[in-house]
N, C-alpha and C positions, 0 to 999 in steps of 0.2 A: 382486339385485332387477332389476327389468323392468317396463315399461311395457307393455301390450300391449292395445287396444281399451279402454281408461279404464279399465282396473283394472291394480292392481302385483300382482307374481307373484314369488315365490320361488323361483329358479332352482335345479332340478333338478341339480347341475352334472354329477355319473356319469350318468344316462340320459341328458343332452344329448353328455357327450362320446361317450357306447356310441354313438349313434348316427351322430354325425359321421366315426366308425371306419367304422362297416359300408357308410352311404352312400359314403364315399370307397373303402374295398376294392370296390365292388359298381361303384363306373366310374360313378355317381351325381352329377356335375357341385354346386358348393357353391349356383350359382345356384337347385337348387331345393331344397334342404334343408329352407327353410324355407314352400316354399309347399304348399298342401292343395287337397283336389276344390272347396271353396269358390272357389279364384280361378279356376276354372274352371266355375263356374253358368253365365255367357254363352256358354257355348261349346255346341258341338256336343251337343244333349241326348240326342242318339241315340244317337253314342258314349260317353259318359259314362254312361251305362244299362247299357251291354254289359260297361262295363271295371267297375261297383261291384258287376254280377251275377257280373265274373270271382272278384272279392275274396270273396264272398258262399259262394259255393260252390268255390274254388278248389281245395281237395282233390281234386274231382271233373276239374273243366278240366286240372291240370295232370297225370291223371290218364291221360287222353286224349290229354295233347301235346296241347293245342290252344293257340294264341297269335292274335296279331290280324296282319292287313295294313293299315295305314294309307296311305292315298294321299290324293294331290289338291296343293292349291295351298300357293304358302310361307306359313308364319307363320298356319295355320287351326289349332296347339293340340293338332298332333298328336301330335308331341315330347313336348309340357308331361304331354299325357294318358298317356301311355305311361310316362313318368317317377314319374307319381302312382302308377300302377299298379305301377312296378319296388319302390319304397319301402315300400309296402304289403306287399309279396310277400318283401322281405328282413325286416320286423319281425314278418314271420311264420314266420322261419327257415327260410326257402328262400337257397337258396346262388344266387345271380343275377350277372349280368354285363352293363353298357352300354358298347357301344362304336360309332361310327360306321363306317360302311362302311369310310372310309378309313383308321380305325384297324385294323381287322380284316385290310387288305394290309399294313400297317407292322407287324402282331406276325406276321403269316405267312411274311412276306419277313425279318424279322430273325430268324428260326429254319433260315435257309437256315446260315449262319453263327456259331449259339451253340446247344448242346444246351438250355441255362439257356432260354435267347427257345424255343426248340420245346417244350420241356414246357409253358413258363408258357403258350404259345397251345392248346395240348390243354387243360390244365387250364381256363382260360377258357374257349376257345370249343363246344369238344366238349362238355364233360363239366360242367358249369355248368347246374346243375336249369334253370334260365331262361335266355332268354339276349336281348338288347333289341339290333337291327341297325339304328342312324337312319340315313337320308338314304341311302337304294340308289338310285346312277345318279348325284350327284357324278363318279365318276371314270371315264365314260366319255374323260373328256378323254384319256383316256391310250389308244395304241392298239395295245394286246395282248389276250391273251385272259385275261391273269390273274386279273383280277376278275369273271369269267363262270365259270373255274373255280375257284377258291378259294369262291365262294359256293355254288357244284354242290356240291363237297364236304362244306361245311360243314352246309348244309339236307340233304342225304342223310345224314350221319350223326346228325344229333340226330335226325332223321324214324324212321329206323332203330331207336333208342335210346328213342325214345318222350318228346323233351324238347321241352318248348314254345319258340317260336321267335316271341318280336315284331319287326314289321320297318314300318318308315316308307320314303315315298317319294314322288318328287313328280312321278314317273311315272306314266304311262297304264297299263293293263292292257296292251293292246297295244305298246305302249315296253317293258314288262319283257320280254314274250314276244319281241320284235327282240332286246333285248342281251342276256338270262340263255337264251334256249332257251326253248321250250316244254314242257321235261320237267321243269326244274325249277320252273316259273311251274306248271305240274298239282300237282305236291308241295307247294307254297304252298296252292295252293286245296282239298287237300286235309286241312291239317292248321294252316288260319287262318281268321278270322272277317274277310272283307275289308267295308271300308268304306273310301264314298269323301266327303273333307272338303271345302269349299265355304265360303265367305263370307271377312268382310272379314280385314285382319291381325289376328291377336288377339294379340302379341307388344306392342303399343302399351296396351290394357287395363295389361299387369304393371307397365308405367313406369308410369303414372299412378297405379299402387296406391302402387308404392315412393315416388313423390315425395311424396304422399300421408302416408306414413307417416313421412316425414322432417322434414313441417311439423307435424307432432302429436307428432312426438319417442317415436313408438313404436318397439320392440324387437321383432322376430317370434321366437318359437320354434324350436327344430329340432325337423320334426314329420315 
């Protein structure tokens, strides 16, 4: 049993744990498991239009390779949104993969040295009907060209392959075009729905929910 918005619920326990398998195999963080497009009403309505027309019709979008570019400031919902949208798109048995930029040079670079690490990052990053890239432009800190090519690669061959590719950033259009090249920032725009995110943190709304639900002694679901 379960508490959930003043009614008790009989916990599902096989669909809850199916789910917590595929989220966790899909690189699905446990933080959003259980949250839904509802904690996300305050947010960006435009984006949030774009990503439930994605779900709506996705047959079609993924159809096209088409994916989103999400840009702009920290903590605008971009993550959160793109998340909502990955969980969607795995409970509708698409084989999907989230992984942060930086994670994407740690499974690239440990393939240098293990046949096992080189397959798992084909398998993942290639060949992955979806594939979710948060936070492009973290690791400029570093000063090679690795992650300028490892990402060439990556967007030319799902582009190729015809497989949708989401990408977060908290980059300028022109900031991409400096550190990724302008041929592959063309390849972006030619096969993503860019929008650019604005306003306050929205990272502070979730606390507030969870404290929220902690003084009501509520349980959320895995949804």
């Amino acid at each position: 049993m379960y508490r959930w918005q003043d009614e008790d619920f009989v916990c599902d326990c096989v669909e809850q744990l199916q789910l917590l398998k595929w989220y966790f195999h899909s690189g699905i963080g446990a933080g959003y498991h259980r949250l839904s497009f509802d904690d996300y009403m305050d947010g960006d309505s435009e984006a949030l239009g774009w990503v439930k027309k994605y779900v709506e019709i996705h047959e079609q979008m993924v159809h096209k390779g088409l994916g989103f570019l999400f840009h702009g400031d920290y903590g605008t919902g971009k993550t959160l949104l793109l998340m909502l949208l990955m969980k969607e798109l795995v409970k509708l048995n698409y084989t999907c993969f989230c992984t942060t930029f930086t994670g994407m040079i740690e499974l690239f670079t440990a393939g240098w040295s293990s046949p096992q690490d080189k397959q798992y990052y084909h398998e993942r990053m290639r060949t992955s009907q979806i594939l979710f890239i948060d936070d492009i432009g973290r690791e400029f800190k570093t000063k090679n060209n690795l992650a300028e090519a490892t990402f060439d690669d990556i967007i030319r061959s799902r582009i190729q392959a015809g497989r949708p590719t989401h990408v977060t950033t908290n980059m300028q259009p022109r900031e991409m075009i400096k550190g990724y090249g302008a041929a592959v920032f063309s390849l972006l725009q030619e096969t993503t729905i860019a929008h650019h995110f604005s306003g306050a943190d929205y990272r502070s709304n979730v606390v507030f929910q969870k404290l929220r639900e902690l003084e009501l002694g509520e349980t959320r679901p895995i949804c």
